[in-house]
C-alpha distance (Angstrom), angle and dihedral (degrees) to the residues before:
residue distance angle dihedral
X1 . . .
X2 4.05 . .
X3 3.81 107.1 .
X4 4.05 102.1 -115.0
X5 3.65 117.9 -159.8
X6 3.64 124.3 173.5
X7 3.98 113.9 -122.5
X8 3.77 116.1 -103.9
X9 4.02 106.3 -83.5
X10 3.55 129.0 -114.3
X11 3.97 111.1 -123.0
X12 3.68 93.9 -88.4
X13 3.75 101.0 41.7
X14 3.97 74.0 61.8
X15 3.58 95.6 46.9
X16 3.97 97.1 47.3
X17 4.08 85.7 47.5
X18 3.40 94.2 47.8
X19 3.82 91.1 45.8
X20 3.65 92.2 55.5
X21 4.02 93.2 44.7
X22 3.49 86.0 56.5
X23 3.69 111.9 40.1
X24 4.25 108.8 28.4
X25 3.69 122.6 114.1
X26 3.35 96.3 -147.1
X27 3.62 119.7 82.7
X28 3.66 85.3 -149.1
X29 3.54 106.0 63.9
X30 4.09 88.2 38.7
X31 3.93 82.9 62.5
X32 4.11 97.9 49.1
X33 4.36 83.4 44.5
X34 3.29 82.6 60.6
X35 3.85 101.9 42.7
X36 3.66 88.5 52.5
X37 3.75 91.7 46.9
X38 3.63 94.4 59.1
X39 3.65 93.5 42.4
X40 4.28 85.4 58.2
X41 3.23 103.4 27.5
X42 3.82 114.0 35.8
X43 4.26 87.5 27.3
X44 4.09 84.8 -125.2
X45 3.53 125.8 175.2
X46 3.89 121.5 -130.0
X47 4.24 98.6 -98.9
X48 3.59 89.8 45.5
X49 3.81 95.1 55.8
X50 4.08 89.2 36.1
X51 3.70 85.6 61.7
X52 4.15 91.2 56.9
X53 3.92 103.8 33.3
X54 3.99 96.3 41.6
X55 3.37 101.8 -120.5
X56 4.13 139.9 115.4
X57 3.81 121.2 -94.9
X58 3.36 88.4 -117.1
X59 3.68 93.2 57.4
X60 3.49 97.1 42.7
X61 4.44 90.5 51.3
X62 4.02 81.4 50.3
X63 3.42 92.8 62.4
X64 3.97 100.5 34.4
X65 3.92 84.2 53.9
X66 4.04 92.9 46.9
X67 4.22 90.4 54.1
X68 4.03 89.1 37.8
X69 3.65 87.9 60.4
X70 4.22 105.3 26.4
X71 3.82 104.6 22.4
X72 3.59 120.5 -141.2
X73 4.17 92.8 -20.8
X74 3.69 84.9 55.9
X75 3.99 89.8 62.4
X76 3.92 92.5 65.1
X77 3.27 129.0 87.4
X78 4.23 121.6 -93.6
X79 3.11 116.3 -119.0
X80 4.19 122.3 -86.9
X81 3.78 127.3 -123.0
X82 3.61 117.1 -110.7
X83 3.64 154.5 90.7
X84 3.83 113.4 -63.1
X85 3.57 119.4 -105.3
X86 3.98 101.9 -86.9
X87 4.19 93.5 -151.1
X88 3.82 108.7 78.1
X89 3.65 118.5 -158.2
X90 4.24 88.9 -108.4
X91 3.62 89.9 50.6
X92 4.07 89.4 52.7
X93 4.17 88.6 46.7
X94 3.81 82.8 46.1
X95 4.11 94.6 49.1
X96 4.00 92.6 41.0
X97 4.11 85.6 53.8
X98 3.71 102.1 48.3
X99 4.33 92.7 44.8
X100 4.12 83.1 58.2
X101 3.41 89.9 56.9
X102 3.30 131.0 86.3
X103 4.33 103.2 -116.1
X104 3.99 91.6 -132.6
X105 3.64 91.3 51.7
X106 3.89 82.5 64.6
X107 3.97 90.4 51.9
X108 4.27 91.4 -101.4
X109 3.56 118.6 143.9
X110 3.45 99.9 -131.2
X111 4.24 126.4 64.2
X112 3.80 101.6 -146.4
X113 3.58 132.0 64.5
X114 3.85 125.7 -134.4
X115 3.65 127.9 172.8
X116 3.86 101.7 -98.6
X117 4.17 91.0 45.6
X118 3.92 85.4 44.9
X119 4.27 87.3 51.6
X120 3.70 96.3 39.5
X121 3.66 88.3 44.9
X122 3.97 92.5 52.9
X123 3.67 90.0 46.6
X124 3.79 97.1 58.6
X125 4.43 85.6 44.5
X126 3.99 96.4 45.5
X127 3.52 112.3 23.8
X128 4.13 88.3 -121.0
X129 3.55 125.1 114.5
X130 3.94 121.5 -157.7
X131 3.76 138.9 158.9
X132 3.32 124.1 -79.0
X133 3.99 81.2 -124.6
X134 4.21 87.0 67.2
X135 3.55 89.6 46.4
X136 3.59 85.4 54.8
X137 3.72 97.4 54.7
X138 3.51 97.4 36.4
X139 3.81 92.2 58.3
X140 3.81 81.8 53.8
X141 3.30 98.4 52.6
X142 3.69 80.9 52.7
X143 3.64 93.5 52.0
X144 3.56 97.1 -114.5
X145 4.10 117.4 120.1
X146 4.14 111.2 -170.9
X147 3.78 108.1 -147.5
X148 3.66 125.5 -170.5
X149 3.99 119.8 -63.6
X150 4.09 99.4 -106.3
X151 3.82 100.9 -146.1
X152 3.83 112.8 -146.4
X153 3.92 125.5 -164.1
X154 3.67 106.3 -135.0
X155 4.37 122.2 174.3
X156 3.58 128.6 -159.9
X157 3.55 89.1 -133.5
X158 4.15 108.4 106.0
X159 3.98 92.9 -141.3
X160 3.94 91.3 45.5
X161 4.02 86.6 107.5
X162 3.60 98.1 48.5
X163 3.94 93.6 45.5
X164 4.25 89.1 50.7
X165 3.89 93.6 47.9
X166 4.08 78.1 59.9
X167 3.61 88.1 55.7
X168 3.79 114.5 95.0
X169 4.16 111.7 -117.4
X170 4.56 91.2 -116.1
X171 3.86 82.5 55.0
X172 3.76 108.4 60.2
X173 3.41 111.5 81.0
């Protein structure tokens, strides 16, 4: 393997690098800043900086090739194959408001909300149809967990709780 060091950077090759190191999200990209930092700054050769960041020589020339060539844009990732996420993030707000509400506040039949009403319901508002499984984890991400409906037996009749504590437990049904 050819020993690949990046030249010594100009003041705002430095700054952009620097800029990145400090400020991405991704842990990712804060590691190839870094890879290309050594490489410009510190004139280090691809085992050396291996040896600090963690990765493979081979990895580490990828990337020192990639910012060679493209610069800063060259250090993020490319972009994945793949269907686009379906849920968009006004859809989510959208989802999150209706499950607060009550359903016949929104002129629905029914008073509780389960995931298949909640995804049917959605469809008809947005024009996007998704599993009730999405609607599950999107209410999650939301921090909102449906449980089952717990149906209670009530009576209009003021002694109805006295005459079911009578009742034995294997008889109420």
């Amino acid at each position: 393997m050819k020993a690949l060091i990046v030249p010594p950077l100009s003041e705002k090759q430095k700054q952009e690098l620097e800029g990145l190191y400090q400020k991405a999200k991704s842990p990712r990209l804060r590691t190839r800043a870094q890879i290309a930092l050594l490489s410009g700054e510190k004139q280090m050769k691809a085992p050396e900086i291996a040896e600090i960041v963690r990765e493979g020589q081979t990895t580490v020339q990828r990337w020192l090739k990639r910012y060679m060539a493209d610069g800063v844009e060259g250090l993020e990732d490319a972009p994945r194959p793949g269907k686009p996420p379906t849920v968009t993030q006004t859809y989510r707000e959208q989802l999150l408001a209706s499950v607060r509400r009550r359903p016949r506040s929104l002129g629905l039949e029914f008073s509780l909300w389960t995931l298949q009403r909640l995804a049917d319901y959605m469809a008809e508002q947005t024009g996007i149809r998704v599993s009730t499984e999405t609607v599950r984890r999107e209410l999650k991400g939301g921090g909102i967990v449906l449980s089952r409906p717990q149906h209670t037996i009530s009576s209009p009749d003021p002694d109805y709780m006295v005459k079911k504590r009578r009742l034995k437990p294997h008889e109420i049904g």
